[in-house]
C-alpha positions as CSV (number, residue, x, y, z in Angstrom):
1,X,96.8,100.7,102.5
2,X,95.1,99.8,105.7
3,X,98.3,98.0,107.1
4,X,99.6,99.9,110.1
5,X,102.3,97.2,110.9
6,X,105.4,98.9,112.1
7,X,108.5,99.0,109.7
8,X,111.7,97.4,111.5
9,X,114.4,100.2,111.6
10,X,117.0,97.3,109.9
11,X,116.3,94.7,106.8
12,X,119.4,92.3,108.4
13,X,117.4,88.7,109.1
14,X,114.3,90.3,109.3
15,X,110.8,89.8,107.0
16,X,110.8,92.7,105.3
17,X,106.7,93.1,103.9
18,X,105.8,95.5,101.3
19,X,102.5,96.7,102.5
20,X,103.7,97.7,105.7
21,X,106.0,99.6,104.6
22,X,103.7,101.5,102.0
23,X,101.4,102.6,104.8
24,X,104.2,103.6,107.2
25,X,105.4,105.4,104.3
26,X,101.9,106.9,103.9
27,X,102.0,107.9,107.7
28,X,105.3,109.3,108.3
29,X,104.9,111.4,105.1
30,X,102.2,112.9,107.4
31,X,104.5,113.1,110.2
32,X,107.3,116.2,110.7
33,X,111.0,114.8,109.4
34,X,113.7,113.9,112.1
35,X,116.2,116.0,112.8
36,X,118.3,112.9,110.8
37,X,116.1,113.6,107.9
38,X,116.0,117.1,107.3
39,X,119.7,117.1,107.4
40,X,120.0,114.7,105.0
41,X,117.2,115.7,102.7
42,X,119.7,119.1,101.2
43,X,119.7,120.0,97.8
44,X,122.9,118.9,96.3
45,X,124.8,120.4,93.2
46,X,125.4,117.9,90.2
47,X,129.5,117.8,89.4
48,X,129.0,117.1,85.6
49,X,126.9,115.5,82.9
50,X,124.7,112.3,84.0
51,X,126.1,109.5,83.4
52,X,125.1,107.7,79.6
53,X,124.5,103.7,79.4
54,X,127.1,102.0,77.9
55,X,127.6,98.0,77.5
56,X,128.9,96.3,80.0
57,X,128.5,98.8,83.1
58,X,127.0,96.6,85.6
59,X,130.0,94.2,84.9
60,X,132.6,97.2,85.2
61,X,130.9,98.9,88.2
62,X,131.0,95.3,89.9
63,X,134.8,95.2,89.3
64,X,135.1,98.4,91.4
65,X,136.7,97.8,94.7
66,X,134.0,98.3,97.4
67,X,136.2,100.7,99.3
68,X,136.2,103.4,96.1
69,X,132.3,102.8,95.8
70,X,131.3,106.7,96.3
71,X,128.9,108.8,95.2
72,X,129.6,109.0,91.4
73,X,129.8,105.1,91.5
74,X,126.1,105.4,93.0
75,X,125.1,107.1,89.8
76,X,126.8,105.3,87.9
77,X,124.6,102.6,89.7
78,X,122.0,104.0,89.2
79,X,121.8,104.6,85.9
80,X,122.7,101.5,85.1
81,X,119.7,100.1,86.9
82,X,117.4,102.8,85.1
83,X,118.4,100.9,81.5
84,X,117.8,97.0,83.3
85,X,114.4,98.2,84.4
86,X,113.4,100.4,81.4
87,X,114.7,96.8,78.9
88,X,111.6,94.6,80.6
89,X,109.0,96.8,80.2
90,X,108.6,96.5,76.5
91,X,109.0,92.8,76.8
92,X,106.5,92.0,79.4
93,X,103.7,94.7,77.6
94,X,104.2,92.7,74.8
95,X,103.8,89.4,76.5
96,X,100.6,90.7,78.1
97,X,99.4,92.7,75.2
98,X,99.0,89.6,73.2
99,X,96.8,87.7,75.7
100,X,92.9,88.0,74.4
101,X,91.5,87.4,77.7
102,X,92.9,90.1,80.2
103,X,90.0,88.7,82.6
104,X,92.6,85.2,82.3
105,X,94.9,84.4,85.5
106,X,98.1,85.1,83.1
107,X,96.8,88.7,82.1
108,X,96.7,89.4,85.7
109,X,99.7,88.2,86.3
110,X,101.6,90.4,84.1
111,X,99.5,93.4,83.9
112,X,100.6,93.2,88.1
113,X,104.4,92.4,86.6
114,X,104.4,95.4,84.3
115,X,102.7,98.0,87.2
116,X,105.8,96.6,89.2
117,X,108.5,97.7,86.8
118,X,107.2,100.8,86.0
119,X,107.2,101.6,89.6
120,X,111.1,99.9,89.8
121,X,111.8,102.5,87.0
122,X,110.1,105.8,89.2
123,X,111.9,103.9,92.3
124,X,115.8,104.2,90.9
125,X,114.8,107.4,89.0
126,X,114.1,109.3,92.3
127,X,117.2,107.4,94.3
128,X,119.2,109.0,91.2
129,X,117.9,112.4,91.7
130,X,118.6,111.8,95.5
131,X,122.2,111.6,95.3
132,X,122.4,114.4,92.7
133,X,122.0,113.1,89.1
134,X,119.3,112.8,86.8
135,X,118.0,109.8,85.2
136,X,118.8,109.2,81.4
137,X,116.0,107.5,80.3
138,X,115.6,108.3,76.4
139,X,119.3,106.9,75.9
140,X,118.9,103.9,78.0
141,X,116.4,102.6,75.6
142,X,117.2,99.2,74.3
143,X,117.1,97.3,70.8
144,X,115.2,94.3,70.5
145,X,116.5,91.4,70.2
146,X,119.8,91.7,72.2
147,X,121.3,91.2,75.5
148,X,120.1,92.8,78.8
149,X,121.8,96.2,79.3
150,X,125.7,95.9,81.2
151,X,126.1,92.5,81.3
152,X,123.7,91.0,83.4
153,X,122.5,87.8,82.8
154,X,124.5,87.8,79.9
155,X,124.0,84.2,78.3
156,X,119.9,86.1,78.3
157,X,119.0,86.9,74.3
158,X,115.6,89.5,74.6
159,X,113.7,89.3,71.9
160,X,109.6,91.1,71.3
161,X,107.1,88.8,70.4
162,X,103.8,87.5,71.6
163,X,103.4,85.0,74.8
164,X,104.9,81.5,73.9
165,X,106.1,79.2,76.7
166,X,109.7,79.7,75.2
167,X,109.4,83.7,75.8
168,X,108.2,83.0,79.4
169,X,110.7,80.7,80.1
170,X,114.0,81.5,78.0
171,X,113.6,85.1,78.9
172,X,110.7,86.2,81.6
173,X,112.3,83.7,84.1
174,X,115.8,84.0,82.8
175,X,115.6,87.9,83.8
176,X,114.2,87.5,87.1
177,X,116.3,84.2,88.5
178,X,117.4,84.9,91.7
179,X,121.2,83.7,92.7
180,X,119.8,80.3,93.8
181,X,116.2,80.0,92.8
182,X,113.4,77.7,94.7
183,X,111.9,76.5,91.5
184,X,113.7,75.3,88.5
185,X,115.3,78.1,86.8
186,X,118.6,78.8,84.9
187,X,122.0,79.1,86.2
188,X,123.9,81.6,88.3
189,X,125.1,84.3,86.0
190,X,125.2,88.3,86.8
191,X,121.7,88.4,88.5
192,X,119.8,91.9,88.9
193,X,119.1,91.1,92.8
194,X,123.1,90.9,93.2
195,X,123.5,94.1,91.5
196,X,121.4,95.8,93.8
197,X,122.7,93.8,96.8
198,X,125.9,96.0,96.0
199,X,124.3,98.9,95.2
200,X,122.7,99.1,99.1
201,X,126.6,97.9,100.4
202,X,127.5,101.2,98.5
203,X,124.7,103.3,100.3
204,X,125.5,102.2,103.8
205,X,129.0,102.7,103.0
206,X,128.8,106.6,101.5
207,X,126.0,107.6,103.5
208,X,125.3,110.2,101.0
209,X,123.4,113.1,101.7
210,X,120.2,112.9,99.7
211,X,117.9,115.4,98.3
212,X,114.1,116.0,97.9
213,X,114.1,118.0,95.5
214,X,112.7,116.9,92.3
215,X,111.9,113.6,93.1
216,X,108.1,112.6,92.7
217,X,105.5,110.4,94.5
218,X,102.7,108.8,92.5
219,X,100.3,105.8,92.9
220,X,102.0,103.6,90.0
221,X,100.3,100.1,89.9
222,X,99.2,98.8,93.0
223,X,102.4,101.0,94.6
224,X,103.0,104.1,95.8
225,X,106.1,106.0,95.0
226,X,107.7,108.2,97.7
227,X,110.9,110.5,97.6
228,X,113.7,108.7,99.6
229,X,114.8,111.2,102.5
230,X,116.7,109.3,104.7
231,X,118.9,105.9,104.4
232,X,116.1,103.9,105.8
233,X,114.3,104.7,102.7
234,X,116.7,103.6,100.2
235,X,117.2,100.6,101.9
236,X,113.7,100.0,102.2
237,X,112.8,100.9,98.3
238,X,115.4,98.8,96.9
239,X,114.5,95.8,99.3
240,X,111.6,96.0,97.7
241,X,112.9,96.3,94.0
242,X,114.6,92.9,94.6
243,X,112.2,90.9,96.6
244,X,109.0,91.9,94.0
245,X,111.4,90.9,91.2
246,X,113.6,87.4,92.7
247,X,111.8,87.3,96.0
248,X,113.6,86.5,99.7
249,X,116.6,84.2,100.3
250,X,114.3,81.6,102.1
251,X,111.3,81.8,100.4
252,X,109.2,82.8,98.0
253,X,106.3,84.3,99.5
254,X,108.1,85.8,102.8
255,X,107.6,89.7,101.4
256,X,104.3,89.0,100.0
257,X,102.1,86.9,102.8
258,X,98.8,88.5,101.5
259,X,100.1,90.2,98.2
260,X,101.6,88.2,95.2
261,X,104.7,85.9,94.3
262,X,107.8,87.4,93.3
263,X,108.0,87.8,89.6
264,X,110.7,85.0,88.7
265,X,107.6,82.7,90.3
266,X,104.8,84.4,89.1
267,X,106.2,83.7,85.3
268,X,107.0,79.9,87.0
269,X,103.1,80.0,87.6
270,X,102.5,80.9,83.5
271,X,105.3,78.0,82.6
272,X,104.6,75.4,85.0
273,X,100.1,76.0,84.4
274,X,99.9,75.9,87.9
275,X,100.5,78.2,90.9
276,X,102.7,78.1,93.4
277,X,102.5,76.3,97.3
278,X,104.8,75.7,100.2
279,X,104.1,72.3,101.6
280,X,106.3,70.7,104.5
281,X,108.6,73.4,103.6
282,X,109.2,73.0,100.2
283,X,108.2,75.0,97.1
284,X,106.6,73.9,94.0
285,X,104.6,74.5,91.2
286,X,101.6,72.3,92.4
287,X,99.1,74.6,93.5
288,X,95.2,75.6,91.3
289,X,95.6,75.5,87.5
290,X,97.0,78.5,86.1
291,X,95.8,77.7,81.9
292,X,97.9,79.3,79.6
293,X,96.3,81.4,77.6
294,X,94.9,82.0,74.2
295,X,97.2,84.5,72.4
296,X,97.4,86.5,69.2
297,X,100.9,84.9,67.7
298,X,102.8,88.3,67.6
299,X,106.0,86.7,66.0
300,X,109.7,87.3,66.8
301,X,110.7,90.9,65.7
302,X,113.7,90.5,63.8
303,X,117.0,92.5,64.9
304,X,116.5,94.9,61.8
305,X,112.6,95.2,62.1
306,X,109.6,93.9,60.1
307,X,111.4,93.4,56.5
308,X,109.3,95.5,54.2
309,X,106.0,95.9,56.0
310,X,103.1,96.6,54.2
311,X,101.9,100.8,54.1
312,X,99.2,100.3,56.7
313,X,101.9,98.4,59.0
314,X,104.2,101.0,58.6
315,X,102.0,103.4,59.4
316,X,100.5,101.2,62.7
317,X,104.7,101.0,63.8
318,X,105.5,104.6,63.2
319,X,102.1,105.9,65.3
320,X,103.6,103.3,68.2
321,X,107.2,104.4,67.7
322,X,105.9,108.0,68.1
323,X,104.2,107.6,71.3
324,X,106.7,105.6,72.5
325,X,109.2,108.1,71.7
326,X,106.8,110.7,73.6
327,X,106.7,108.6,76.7
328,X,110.4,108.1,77.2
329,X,111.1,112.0,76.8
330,X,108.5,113.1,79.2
331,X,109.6,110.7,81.3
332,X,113.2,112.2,80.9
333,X,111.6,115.8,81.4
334,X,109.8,114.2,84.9
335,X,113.4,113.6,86.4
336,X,114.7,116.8,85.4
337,X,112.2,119.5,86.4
338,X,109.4,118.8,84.5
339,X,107.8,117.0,87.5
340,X,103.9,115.8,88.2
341,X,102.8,116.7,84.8
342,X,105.2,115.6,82.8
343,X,105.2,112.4,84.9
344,X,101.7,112.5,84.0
345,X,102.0,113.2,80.1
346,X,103.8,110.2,80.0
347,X,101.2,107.9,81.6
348,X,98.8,109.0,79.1
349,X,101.2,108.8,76.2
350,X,102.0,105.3,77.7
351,X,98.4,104.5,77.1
352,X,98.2,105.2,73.9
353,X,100.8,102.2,72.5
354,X,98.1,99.5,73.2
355,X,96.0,100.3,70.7
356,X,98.2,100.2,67.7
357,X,100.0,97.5,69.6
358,X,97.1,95.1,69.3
359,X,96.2,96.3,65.7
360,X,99.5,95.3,64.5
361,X,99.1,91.9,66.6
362,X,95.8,91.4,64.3
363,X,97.8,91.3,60.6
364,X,98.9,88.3,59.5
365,X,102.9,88.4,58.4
366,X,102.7,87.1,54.2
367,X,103.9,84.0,53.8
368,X,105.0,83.5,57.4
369,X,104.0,82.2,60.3
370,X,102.8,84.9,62.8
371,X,101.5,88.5,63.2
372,X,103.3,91.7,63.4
373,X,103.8,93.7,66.1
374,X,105.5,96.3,68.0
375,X,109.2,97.2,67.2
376,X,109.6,99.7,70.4
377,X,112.0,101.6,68.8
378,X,112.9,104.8,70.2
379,X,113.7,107.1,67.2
380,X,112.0,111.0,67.0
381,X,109.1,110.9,65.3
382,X,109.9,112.9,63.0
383,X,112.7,110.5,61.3
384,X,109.6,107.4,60.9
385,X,107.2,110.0,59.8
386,X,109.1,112.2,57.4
């Protein structure tokens, strides 16, 4: 983070570049708060449970009037957008997981994409906390395959499997499509970059007060996350949840000049086998050769699981399951006192789904076409094991 560029004080019409604004986060987190800030920055009482996911929310809060948009709506928000960014992450692992050459352009491309939505996750975990709720992460955990959680982008079915042109397309893309993509893309449904349009109207609107106080900074990725203090910073973090994700109004590369394309045309780079280029103003996929790349053929997981796995499978998707279950409730415990290390216990519980990912992504399925692998399905240990 070398970038020193100044950070405008408003997003409205302006460029808004991700790197810049990492390194004036860096310095002003070396700087003494505003007067502004440290008012803002108050701890805050809960008033009740979190909220819990249910279908349909993103759809329901939507239908809200703007003008009775308040703080529990923000939670509600908020939790909401915990489930939509916790439901990709299992999809794209898997995706890059399967790829035998991570030294491959497509590898890179993802293993970037999944950095980015772990850090989406820690980004709307700590707004959460901010406005006096706590993030509900081992309940937001989806079933595979199924629709994306509350509604959006609801004609989308996401299903597990290995990298296939179909997944990129049919679901990679179909997830991050902004409202009026550059590239070929799918239609306008519910998008995820609309939802959080409304969730910044809401901000601005309620000018909450926001609170420091267990939220957490780490270097996740190629990002650094920072406690929100001040309205500027939530702004500012979920500018750049959408613009990594669908990327700007006008172009695709406008937020990331010396960085990467958004994620919508990053997956358009995998689809398309070649990367993307502005010419004359336009946008197309015309650019150096992006091959797509030799996979292991993970197939489909069915909506009830791997029908009758072999012992040593079952044993492979119980030892994932378990870990998986071990990374979602540390990172519940993160949001909710726990803090650095169990933010920390759940990066290196996190680690340890590859290996028995890839194992299972080795077996052959008996008379079918395809390999097994990973159900992520969040159960406690316990119940697989017993």
């Amino acid at each position: 983070m070398t970038d020193a560029e100044e950070t405008p004080n408003t997003l409205a019409g302006s460029r808004f570049k991700r790197r810049s604004f990492l390194a004036s986060a860096a310095l002003a987190a070396a700087a003494p708060a505003s007067a502004a800030s440290a008012a803002q920055a108050t701890e805050l009482p809960t008033d009740g449970p979190p909220p819990t996911p249910h279908h349909g929310s993103v759809q329901r809060l939507l239908a809200v009037p703007e003008e009775d948009r308040g703080v529990t709506w923000i939670r509600s928000a908020l939790q909401a957008a915990v489930e939509l960014e916790l439901a990709t992450i299992p999809v794209y692992l898997c995706g890059w997981w399967s790829i035998k050459d991570r030294g491959s352009e497509a590898a890179r491309l993802l293993r970037r994409i999944v950095g980015d939505e772990m850090y989406h996750l820690g980004v709307v975990s700590n707004l959460l906390v901010a406005v006096g709720g706590r993030p509900n992460i081992i309940d937001a955990a989806p079933t595979y395959p199924g629709p994306l959680p509350g509604g959006v982008r609801a004609d989308v079915n996401v299903y597990l499997s290995g990298l296939t042109k179909s997944l990129v397309h049919d679901v990679m893309m179909a997830i991050e499509a902004p409202e009026a993509p550059l590239a070929q893309g799918v239609g306008n449904s519910l998008s995820i970059g609309l939802f959080y349009s409304d969730l910044q109207k809401a901000f601005r609107k309620t000018a909450p007060e926001l609170s420091t106080r267990e939220q957490l900074s780490e270097h996740i990725g190629s990002d650094v996350l920072r406690p929100v203090e001040n309205l500027d910073d939530v702004e500012r973090s979920i500018e750049i949840v959408k613009e990594q994700g669908e990327g700007t109004a006008s172009s695709p590369s406008d937020t990331f000049e010396d960085d990467h394309p958004a994620h919508y045309y990053a997956f358009g780079e995998i689809y398309h086998g070649r990367q993307l280029r502005t010419v004359g103003g336009k946008s197309e996929f015309s650019g150096a050769p992006v091959p797509f790349p030799d996979v292991r053929p993970m197939a489909r997981v069915p909506a009830d699981g791997w029908p009758d796995p072999p012992d040593h499978v079952r044993q492979l998707l119980d030892r994932f399951d378990a870990n998986y279950h071990d990374v979602l409730t540390t990172l519940d415990r993160a949001w909710d006192g726990g803090g650095h290390r169990a933010l920390n216990a759940a990066v290196h519980a996190m680690r340890g789904l590859e290996t028995p990912a890839v194992e299972l992504m080795e077996i052959e399925i008996p008379n079918a076409a395809g390999t097994y692998g990973p159900e992520f399905r969040p159960f406690p240990a316990h119940d697989r094991l017993s």
